[in-house]
C-alpha positions, 0 to 999 in steps of 0.5 A: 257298680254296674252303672259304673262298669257300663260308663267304663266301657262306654268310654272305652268304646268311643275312645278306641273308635273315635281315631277311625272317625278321625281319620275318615275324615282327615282331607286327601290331597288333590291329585286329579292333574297329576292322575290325568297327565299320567293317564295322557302318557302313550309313548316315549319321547321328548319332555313335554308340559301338561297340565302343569306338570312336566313329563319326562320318559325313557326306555327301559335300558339301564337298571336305574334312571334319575334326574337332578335340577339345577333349581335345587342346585343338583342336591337331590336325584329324583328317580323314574318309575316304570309305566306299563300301557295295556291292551283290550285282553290285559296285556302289556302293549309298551312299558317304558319308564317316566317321571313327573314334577310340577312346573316350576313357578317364576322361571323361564328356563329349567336346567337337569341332568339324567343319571343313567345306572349312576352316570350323570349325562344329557337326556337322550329323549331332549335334543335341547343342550347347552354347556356349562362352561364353569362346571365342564359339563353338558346340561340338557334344557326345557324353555317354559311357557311365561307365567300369567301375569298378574292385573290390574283389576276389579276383586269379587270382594269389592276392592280394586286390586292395583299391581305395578311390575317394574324393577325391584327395590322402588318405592311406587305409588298410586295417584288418580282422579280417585285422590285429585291426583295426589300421589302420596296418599296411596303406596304399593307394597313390594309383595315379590321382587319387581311386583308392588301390590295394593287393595283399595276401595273405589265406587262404581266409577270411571277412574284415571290413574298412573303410578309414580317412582320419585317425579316420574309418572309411568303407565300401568302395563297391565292395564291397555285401557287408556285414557287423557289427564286434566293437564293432557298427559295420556293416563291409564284408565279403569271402570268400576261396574 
């Protein structure tokens, strides 16, 4: 009986304290960028681009403050929080409102409104407006910095990773001294609109290639290492250490 009450118990215990373990161990979300870009804001003014995120502030002179992107077709309005700076003593050396998002990936441009006490409007801190002729309103803009562009290069796994970037819906293929210039063995695959991507195993080497769309063979743009076919043709080239 005893033996039977201590196992009862036992089982209690561990169950009652196993979600604490549980949750000790669930993973936190990274958030170093966001917390040092929040840290870098000093003062009002113009958006501006930090570590991935785009900064936005204002003064504190209406009641509330949100923002709507065209991105996400202005369905949703994301408010501005207030930011109060300190001095050495504690004290509140400025206070003003601000708000923070990621940079949206695969686009130059990002169109937005402000919605100031629940009138939508221009950003006063951006000096970037353009109007939209259809809907008969006044947007305020922000250019992005182009994205990396993926290459043409050697993985850490072994594999040479080929990527093409040219127009989408195109049936591209891989052709080089690595297949006797054959181009009809190797085909990238579209992975996003206007990227085609493949993975192939090449041996330390020096390598000549092209891509192919039908008949026509075309340099890889990613790739400034040139180099001459057997027939003279000027040809991308690539090492493999």
């Amino acid at each position: 009986m005893k033996k039977n009450l201590f196992l009862v118990t036992f089982l209690f215990s561990f169950f009652a304290v196993l979600p604490l373990f549980a949750k000790e161990s669930e993973v936190k979300a990274d958030t170093y960028e966001y917390d040092l870009t929040l840290s870098e804001i000093k003062e009002i003014g113009s958006p501006y681009i930090s570590n991935g995120y785009i900064v936005f502030t204002a003064p504190i002179n209406a009641n509330s403050l949100g923002i709507a992107f065209d991105f996400e077709g202005f369905r949703k309005i994301h408010y501005f929080k207030i930011r109060k700076n300190y001095g050495y003593e504690g004290d509140v050396t400025s206070s003003f409102y601000f708000y923070i998002t990621e940079v949206p990936k695969k686009l130059s441009k990002i169109c937005y409104r402000v919605i100031i006490d629940g009138l939508w409007t221009t950003d006063p801190q951006n000096k970037n407006v353009l109007y939209n002729n259809e809907e008969n309103y006044a947007l305020s803009y922000i250019n992005l910095p182009p994205a990396e562009i993926e290459i043409t290069e050697k993985l850490s796994n072994g594999m040479t990773h080929f990527v093409c970037h040219t127009e989408s819906g195109k049936k591209i293929r891989l052709g080089g001294s690595f297949t006797n210039w054959d181009s009809w063995i190797y085909e990238l695959k579209e992975t996003e609109p206007g990227k085609y991507e493949i993975d192939i195993p090449l041996h330390p080497g020096t390598y000549y290639y092209s891509y192919y769309s039908g008949i026509t063979a075309f340099l890889d743009e990613t790739n400034p290492s040139h180099g001459y076919s057997t027939d003279g043709r000027i040809v991308s080239c690539i090492t493999i250490n």
